[in-house]
C-alpha positions as CSV (number, residue, x, y, z in Angstrom):
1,X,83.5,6.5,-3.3
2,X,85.5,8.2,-5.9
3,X,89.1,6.2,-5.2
4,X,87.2,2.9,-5.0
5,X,88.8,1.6,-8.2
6,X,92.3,2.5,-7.1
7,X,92.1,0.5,-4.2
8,X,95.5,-2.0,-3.9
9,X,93.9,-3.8,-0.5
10,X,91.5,-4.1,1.4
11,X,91.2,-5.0,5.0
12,X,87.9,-5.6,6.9
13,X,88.6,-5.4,10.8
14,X,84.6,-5.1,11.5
15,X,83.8,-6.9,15.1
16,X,87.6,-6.4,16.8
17,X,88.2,-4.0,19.2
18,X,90.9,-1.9,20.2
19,X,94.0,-2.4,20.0
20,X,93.5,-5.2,17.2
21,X,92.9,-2.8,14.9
22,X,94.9,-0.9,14.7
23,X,97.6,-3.9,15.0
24,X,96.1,-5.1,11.7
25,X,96.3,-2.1,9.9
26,X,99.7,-1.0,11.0
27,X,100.5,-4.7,9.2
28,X,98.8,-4.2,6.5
29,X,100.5,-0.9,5.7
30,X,104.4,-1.8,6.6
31,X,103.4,-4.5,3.7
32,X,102.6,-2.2,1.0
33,X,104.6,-0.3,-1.4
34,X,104.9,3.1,-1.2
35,X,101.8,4.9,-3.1
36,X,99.7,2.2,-3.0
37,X,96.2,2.5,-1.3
38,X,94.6,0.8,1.1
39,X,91.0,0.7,2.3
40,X,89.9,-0.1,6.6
41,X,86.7,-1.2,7.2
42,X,86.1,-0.8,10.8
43,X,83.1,-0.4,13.5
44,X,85.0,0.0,16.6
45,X,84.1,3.5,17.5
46,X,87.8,4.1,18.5
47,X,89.1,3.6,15.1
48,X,86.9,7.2,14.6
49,X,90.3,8.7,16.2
50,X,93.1,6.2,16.4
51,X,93.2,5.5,12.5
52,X,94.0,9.1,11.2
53,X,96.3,9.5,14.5
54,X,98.5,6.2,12.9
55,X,98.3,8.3,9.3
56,X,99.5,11.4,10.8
57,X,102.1,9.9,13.2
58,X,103.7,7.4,10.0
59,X,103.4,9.8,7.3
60,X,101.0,8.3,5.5
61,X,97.8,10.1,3.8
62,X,94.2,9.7,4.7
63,X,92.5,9.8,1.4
64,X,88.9,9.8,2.6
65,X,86.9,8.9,6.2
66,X,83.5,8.0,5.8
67,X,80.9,6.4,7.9
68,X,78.5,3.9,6.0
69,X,75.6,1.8,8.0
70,X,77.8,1.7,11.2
71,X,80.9,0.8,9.7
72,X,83.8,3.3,9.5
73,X,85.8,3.3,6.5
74,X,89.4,4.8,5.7
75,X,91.0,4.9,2.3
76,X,94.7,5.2,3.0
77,X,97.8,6.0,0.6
78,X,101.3,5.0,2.3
């Protein structure tokens, strides 16, 4: 993963399901500074959509969206 080493936080929501999180990562962001990057590991299927819908709706960039083993990862910059 070529941003891996500018990753400001990560947040590993693997085993919760819709809504939670979303919930989490919506947290997560508001708590950041603008520019700095954070990276979702997920495996709630939902997350698939509902993740780059919360970047699009907030303004906020989805840097990469990979899948890895079953998990779903999202590198985000707010």
């Amino acid at each position: 993963m070529a941003t891996e080493s500018h990753i400001d936080r990560e947040l590993d929501v693997k085993g919760l399901v819709c809504p939670r999180p979303m919930v989490m990562s919506m947290s997560a962001l508001k708590a950041m500074s603008p520019g700095q990057v954070l990276k979702i590991t997920a495996n709630d299927s939902s997350t698939k959509h509902s993740i780059p819908a919360l970047c699009e709706r907030a303004g906020y960039k989805l840097v990469e969206q990979t899948e890895e083993m079953g998990a779903f990862i999202f590198i985000i910059q707010k």
